[in-house]
Biopython code that builds the backbone (N, CA, C, O; Angstrom):
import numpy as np
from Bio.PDB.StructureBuilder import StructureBuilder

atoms = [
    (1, "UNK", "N", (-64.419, 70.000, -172.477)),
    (1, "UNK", "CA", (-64.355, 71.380, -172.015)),
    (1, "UNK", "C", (-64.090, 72.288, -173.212)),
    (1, "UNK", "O", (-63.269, 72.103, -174.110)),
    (2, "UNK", "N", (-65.021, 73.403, -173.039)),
    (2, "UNK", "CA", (-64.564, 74.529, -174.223)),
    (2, "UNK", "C", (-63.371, 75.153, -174.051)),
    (2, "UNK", "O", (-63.062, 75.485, -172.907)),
    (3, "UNK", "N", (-62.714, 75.356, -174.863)),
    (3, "UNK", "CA", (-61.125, 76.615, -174.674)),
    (3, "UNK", "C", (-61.255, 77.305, -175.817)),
    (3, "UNK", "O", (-61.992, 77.065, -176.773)),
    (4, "UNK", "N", (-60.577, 78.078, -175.674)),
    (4, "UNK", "CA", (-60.330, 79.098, -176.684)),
    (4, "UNK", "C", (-58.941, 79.741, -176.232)),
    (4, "UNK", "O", (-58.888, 80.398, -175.193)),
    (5, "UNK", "N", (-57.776, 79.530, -177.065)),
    (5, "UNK", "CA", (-56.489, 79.821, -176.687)),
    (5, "UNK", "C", (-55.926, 81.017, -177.621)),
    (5, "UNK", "O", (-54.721, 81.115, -177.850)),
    (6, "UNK", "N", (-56.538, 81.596, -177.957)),
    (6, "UNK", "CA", (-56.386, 82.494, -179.366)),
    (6, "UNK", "C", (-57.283, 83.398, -179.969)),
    (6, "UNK", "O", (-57.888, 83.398, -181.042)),
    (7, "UNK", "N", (-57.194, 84.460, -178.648)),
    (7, "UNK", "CA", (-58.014, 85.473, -179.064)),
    (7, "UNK", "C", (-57.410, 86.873, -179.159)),
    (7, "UNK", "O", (-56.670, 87.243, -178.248)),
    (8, "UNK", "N", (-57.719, 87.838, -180.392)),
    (8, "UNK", "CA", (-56.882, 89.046, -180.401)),
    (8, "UNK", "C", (-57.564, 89.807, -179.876)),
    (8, "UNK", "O", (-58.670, 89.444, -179.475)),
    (9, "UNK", "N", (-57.124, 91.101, -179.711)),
    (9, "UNK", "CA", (-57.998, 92.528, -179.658)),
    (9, "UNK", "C", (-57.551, 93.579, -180.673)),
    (9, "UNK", "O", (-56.527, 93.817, -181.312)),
    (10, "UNK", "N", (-58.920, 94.166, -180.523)),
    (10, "UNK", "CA", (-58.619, 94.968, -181.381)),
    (10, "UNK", "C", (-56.782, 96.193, -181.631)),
    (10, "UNK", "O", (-56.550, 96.999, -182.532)),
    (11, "UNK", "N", (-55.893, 95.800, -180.436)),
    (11, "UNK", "CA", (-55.275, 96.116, -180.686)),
    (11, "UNK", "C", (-53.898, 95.421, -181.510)),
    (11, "UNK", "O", (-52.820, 96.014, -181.494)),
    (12, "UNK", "N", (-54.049, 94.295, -182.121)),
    (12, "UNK", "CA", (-53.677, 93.663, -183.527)),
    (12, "UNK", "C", (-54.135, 94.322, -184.553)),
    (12, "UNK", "O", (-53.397, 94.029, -185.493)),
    (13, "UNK", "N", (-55.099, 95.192, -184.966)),
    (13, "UNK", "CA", (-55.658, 95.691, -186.033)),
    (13, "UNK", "C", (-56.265, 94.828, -187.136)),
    (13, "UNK", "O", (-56.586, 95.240, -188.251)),
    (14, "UNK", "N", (-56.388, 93.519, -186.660)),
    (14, "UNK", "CA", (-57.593, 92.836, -187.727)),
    (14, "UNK", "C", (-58.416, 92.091, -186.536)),
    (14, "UNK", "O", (-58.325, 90.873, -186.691)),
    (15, "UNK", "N", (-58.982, 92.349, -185.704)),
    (15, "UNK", "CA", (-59.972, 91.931, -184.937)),
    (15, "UNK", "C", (-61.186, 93.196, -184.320)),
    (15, "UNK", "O", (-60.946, 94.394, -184.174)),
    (16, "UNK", "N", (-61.992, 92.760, -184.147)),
    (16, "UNK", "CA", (-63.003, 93.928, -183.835)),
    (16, "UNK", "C", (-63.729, 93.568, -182.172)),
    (16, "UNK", "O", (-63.777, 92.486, -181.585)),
    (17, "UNK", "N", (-64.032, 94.385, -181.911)),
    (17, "UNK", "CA", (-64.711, 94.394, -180.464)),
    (17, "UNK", "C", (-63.948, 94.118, -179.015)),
    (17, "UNK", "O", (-62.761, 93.795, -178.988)),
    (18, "UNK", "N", (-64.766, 94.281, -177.787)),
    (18, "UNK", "CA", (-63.759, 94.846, -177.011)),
    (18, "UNK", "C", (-63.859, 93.491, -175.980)),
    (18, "UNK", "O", (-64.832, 92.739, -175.934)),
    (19, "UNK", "N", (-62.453, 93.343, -175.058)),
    (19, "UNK", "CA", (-62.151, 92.084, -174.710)),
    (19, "UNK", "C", (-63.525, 91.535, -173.378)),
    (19, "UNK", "O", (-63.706, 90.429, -172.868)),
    (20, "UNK", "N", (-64.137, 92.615, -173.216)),
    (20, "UNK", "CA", (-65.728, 92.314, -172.497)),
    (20, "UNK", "C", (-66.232, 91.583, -172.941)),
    (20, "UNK", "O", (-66.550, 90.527, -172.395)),
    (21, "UNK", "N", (-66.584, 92.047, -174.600)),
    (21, "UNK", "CA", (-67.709, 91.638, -175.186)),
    (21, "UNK", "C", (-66.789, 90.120, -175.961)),
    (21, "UNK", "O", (-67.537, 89.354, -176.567)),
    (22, "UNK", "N", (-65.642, 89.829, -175.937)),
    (22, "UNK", "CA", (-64.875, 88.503, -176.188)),
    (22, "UNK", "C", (-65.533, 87.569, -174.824)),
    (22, "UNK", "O", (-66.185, 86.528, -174.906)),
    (23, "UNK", "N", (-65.129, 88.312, -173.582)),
    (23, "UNK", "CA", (-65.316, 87.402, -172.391)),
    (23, "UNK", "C", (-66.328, 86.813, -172.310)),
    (23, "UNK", "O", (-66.312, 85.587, -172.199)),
    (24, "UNK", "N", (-67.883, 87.760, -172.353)),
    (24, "UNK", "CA", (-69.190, 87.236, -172.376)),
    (24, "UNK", "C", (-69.764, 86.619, -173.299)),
    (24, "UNK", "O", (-70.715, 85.846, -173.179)),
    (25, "UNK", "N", (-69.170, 86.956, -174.341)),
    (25, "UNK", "CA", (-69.432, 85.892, -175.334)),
    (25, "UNK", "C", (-69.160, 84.391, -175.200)),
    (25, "UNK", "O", (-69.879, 83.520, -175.689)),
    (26, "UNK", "N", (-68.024, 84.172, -174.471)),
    (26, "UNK", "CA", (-67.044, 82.710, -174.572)),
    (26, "UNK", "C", (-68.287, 82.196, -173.156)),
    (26, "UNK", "O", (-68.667, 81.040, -172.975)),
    (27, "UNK", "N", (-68.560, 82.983, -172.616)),
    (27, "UNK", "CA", (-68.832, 82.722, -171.022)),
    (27, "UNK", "C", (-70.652, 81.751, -171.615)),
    (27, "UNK", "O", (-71.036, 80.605, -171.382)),
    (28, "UNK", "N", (-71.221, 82.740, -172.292)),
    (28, "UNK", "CA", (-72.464, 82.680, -173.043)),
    (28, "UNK", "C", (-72.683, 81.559, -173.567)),
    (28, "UNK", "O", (-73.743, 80.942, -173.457)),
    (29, "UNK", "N", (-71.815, 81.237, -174.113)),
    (29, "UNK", "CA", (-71.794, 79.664, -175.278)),
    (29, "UNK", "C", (-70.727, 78.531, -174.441)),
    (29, "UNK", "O", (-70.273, 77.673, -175.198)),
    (30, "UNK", "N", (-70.435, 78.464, -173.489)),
    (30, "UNK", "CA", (-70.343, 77.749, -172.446)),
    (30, "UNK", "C", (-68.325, 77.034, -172.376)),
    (30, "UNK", "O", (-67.761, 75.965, -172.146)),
    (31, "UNK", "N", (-67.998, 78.249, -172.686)),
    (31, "UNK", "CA", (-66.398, 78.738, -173.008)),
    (31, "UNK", "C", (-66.153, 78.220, -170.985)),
    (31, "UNK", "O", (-66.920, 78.504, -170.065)),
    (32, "UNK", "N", (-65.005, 77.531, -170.918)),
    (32, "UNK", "CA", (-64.748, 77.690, -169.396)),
    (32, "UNK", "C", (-62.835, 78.817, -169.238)),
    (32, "UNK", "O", (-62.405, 79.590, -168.382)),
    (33, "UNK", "N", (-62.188, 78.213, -170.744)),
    (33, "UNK", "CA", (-61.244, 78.563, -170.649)),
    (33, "UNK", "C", (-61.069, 79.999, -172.108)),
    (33, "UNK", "O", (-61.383, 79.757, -173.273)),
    (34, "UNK", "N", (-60.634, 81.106, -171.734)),
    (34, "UNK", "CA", (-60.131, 81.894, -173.082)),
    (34, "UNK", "C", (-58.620, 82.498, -172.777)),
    (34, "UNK", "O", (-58.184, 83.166, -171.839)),
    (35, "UNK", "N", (-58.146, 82.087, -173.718)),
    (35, "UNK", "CA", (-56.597, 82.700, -173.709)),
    (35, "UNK", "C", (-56.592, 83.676, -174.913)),
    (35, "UNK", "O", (-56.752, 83.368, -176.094)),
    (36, "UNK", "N", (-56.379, 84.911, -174.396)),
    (36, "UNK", "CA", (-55.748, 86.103, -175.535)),
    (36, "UNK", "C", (-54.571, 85.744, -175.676)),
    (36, "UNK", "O", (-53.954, 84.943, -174.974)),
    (37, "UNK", "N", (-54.010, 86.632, -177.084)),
    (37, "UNK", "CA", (-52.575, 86.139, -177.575)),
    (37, "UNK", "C", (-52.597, 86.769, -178.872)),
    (37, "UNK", "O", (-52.530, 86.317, -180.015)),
    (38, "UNK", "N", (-52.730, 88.156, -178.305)),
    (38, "UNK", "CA", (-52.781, 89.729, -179.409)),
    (38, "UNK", "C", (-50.919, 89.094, -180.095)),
    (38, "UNK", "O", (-50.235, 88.285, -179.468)),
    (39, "UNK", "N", (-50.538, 89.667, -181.309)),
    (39, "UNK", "CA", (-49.349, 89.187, -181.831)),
    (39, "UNK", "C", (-48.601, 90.362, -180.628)),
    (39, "UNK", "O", (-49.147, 91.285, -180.023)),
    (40, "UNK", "N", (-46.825, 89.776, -180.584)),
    (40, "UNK", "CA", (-46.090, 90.383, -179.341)),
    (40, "UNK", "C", (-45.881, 91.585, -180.046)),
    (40, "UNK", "O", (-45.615, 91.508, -181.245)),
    (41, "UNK", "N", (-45.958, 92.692, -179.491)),
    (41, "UNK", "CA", (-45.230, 94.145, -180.073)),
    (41, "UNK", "C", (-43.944, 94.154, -180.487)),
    (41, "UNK", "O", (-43.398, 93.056, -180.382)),
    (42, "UNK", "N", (-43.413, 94.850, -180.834)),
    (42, "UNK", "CA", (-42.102, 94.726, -181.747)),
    (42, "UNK", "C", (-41.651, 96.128, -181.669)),
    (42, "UNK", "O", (-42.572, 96.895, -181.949)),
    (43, "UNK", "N", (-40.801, 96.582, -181.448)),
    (43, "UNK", "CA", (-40.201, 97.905, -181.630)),
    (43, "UNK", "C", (-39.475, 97.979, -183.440)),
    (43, "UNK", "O", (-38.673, 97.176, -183.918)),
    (44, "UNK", "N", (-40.053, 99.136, -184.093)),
    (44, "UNK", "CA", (-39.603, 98.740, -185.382)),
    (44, "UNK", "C", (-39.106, 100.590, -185.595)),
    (44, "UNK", "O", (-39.478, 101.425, -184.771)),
    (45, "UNK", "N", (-38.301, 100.939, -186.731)),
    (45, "UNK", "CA", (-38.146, 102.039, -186.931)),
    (45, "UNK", "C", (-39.713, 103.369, -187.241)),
    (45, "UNK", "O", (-40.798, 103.187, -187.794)),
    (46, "UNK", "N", (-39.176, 104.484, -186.654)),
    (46, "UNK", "CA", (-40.024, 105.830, -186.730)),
    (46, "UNK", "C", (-40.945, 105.712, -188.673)),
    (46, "UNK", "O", (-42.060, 106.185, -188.893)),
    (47, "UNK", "N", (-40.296, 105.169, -189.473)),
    (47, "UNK", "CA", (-40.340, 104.954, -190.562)),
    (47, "UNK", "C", (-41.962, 103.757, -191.226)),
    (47, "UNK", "O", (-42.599, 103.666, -192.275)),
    (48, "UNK", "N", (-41.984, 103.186, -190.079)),
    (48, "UNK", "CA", (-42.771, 101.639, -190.231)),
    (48, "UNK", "C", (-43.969, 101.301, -189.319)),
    (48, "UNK", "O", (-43.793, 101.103, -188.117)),
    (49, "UNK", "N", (-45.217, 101.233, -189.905)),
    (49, "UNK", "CA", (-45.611, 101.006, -188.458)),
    (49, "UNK", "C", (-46.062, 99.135, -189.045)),
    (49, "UNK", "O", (-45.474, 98.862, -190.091)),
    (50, "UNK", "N", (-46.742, 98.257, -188.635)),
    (50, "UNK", "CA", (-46.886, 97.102, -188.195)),
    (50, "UNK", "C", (-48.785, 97.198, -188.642)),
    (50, "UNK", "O", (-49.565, 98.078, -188.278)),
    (51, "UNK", "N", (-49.005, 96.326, -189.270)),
    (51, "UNK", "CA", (-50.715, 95.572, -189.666)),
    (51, "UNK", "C", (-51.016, 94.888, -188.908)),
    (51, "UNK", "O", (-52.162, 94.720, -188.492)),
    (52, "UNK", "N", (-49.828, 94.232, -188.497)),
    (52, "UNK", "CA", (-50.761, 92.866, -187.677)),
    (52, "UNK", "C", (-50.668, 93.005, -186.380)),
    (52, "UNK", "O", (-51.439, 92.280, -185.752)),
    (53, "UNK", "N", (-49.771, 93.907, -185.563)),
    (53, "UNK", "CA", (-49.299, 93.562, -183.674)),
    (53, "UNK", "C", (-49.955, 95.367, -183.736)),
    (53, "UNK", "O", (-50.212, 96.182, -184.622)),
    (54, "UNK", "N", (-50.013, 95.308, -181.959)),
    (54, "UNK", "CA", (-49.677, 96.366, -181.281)),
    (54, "UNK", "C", (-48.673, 97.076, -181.300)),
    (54, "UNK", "O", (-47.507, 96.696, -181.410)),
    (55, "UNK", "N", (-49.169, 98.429, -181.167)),
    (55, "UNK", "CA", (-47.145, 99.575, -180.940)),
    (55, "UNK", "C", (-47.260, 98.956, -179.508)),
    (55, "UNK", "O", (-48.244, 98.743, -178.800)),
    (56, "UNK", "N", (-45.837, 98.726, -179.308)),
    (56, "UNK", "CA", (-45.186, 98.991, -177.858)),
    (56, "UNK", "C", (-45.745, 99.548, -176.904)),
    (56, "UNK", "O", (-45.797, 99.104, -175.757)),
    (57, "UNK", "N", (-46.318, 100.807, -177.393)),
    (57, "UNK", "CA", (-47.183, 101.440, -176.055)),
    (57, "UNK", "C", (-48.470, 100.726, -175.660)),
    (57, "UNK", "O", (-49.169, 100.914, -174.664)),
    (58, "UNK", "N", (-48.568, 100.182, -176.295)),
    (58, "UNK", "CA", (-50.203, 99.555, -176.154)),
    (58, "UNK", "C", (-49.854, 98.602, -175.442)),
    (58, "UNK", "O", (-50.772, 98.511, -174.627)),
    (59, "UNK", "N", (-48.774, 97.464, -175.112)),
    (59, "UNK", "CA", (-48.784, 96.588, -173.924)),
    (59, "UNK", "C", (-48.504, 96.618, -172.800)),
    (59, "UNK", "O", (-48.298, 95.643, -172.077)),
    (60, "UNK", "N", (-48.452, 97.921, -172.468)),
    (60, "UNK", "CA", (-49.217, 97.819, -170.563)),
    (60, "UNK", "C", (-50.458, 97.900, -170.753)),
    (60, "UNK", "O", (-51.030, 97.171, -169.943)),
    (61, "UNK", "N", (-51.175, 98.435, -171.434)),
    (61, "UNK", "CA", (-52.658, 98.534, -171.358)),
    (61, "UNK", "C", (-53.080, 97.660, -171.822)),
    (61, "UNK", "O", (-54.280, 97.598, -171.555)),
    (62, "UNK", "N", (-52.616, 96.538, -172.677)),
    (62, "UNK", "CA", (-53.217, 95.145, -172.882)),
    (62, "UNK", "C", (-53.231, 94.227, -171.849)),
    (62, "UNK", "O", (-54.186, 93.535, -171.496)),
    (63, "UNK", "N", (-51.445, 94.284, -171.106)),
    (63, "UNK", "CA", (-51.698, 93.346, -169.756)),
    (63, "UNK", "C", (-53.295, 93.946, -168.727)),
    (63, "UNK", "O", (-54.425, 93.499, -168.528)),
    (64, "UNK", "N", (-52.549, 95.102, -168.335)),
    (64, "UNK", "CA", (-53.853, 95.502, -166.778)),
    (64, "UNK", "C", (-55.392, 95.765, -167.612)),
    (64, "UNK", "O", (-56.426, 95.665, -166.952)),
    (65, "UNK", "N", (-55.440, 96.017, -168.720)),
    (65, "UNK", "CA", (-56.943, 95.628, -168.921)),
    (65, "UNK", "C", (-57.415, 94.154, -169.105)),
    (65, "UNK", "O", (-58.605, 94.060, -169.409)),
    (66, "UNK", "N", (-56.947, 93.355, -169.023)),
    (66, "UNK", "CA", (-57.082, 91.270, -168.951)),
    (66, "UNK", "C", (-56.842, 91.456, -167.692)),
    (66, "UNK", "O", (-57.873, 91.392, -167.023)),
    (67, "UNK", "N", (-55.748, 91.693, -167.000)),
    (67, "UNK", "CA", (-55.923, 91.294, -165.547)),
    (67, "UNK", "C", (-57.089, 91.948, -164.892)),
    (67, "UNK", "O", (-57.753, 91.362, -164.038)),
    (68, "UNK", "N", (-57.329, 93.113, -165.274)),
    (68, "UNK", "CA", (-58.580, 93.274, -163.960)),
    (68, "UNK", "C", (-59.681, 92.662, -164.632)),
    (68, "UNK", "O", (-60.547, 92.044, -164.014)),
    (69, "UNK", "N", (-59.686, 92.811, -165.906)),
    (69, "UNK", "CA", (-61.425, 91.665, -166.555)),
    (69, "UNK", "C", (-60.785, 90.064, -166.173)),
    (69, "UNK", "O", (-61.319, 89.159, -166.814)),
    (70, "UNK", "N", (-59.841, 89.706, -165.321)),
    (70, "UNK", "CA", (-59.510, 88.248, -165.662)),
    (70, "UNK", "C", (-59.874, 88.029, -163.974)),
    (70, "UNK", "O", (-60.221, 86.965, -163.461)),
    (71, "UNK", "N", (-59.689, 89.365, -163.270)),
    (71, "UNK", "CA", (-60.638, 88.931, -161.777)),
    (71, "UNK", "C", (-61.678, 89.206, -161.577)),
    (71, "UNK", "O", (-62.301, 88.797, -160.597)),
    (72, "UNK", "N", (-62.220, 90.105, -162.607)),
    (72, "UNK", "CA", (-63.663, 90.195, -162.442)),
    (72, "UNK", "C", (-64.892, 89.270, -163.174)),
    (72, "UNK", "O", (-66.101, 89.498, -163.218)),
    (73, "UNK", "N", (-64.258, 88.353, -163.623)),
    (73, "UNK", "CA", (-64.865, 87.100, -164.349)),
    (73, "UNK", "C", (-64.395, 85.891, -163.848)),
    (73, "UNK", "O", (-64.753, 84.766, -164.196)),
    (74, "UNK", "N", (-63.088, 86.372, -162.520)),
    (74, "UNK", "CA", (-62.946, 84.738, -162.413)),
    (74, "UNK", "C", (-63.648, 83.602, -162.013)),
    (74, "UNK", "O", (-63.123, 82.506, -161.819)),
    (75, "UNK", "N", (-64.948, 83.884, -161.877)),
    (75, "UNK", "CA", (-66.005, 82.778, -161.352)),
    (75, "UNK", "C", (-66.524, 82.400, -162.370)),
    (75, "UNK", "O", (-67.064, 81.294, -162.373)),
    (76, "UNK", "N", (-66.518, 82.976, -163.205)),
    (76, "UNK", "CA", (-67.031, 81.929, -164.543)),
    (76, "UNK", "C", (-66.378, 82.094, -165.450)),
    (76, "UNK", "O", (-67.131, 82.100, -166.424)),
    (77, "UNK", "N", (-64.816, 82.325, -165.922)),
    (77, "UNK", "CA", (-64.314, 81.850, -166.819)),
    (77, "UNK", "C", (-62.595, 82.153, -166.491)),
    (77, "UNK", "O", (-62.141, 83.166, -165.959)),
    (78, "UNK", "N", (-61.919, 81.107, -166.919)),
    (78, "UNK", "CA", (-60.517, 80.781, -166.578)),
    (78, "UNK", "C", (-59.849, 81.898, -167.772)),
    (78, "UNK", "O", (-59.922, 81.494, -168.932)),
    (79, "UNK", "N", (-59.384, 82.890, -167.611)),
    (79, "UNK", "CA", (-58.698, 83.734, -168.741)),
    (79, "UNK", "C", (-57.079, 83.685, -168.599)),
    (79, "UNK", "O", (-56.508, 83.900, -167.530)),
    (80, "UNK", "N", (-56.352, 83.343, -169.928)),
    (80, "UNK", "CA", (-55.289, 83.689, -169.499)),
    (80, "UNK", "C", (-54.763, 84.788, -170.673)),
    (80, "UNK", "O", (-55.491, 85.202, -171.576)),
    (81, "UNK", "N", (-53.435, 85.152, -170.489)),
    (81, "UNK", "CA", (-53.180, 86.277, -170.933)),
    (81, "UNK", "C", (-51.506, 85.594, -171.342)),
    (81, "UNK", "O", (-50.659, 84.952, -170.721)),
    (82, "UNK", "N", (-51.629, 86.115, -172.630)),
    (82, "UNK", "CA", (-50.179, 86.161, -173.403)),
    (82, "UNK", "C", (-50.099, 86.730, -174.645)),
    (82, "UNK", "O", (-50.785, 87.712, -174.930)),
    (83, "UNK", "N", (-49.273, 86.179, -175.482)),
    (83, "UNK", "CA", (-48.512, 86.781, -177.333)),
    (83, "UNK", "C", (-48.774, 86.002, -177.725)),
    (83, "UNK", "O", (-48.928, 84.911, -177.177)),
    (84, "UNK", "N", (-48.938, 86.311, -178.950)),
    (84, "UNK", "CA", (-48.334, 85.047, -180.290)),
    (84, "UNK", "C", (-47.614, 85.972, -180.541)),
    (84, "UNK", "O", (-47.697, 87.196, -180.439)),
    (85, "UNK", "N", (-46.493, 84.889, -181.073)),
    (85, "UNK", "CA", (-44.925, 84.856, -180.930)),
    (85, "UNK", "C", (-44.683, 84.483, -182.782)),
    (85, "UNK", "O", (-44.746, 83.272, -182.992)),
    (86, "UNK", "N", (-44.499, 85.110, -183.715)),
    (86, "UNK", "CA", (-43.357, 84.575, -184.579)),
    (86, "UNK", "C", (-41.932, 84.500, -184.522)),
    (86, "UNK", "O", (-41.249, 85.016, -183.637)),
    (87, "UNK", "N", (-41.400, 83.682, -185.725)),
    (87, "UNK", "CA", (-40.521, 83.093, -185.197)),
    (87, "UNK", "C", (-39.933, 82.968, -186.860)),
    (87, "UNK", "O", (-40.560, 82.671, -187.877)),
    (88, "UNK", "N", (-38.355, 83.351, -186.662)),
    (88, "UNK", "CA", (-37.919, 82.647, -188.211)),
    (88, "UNK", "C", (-36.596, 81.693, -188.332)),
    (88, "UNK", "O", (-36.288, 81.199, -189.416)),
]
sb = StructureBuilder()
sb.init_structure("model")
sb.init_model(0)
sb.init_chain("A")
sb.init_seg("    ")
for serial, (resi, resn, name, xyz) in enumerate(atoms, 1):
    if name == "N":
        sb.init_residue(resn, " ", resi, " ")
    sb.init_atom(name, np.array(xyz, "f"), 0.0, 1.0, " ", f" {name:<3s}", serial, name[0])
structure = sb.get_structure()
């Protein structure tokens, strides 16, 4: 079975294109499973912003845009939705 457990969006700021054109792609080349896992947001000072994650504001709109593309594809592809997580 194909998976793919590790996909960003463009709201990480080093990935390009939009989580549609991720879905149909995986769906296309015969993907059954894709898990996003944009890095977790971080609240950091007014001072700093972040290269690699989302601001804070951006994860409600990361969850409910996967959930409604994650029922409107659920017949052909298993999506799940989470973070990558560092850790020290």
């Amino acid at each position: 079975m194909l998976a793919n457990y590790h996909t960003h969006t463009v709201r990480c700021q080093h990935a390009s294109g939009s989580e549609r054109e991720y879905i149909e792609s995986a769906i296309k080349n015969g993907f059954k499973i894709l898990g996003f896992s944009d890095h977790v947001p971080q609240p950091y000072p007014d001072s700093y912003s972040s290269h690699i994650r989302m601001k804070m504001e951006e994860a409600e709109n990361y969850t409910d845009t996967l959930v409604k593309l994650r029922d409107e594809y659920k017949n052909d592809i298993q999506i799940f939705i989470g973070y990558e997580v560092e850790y020290t």
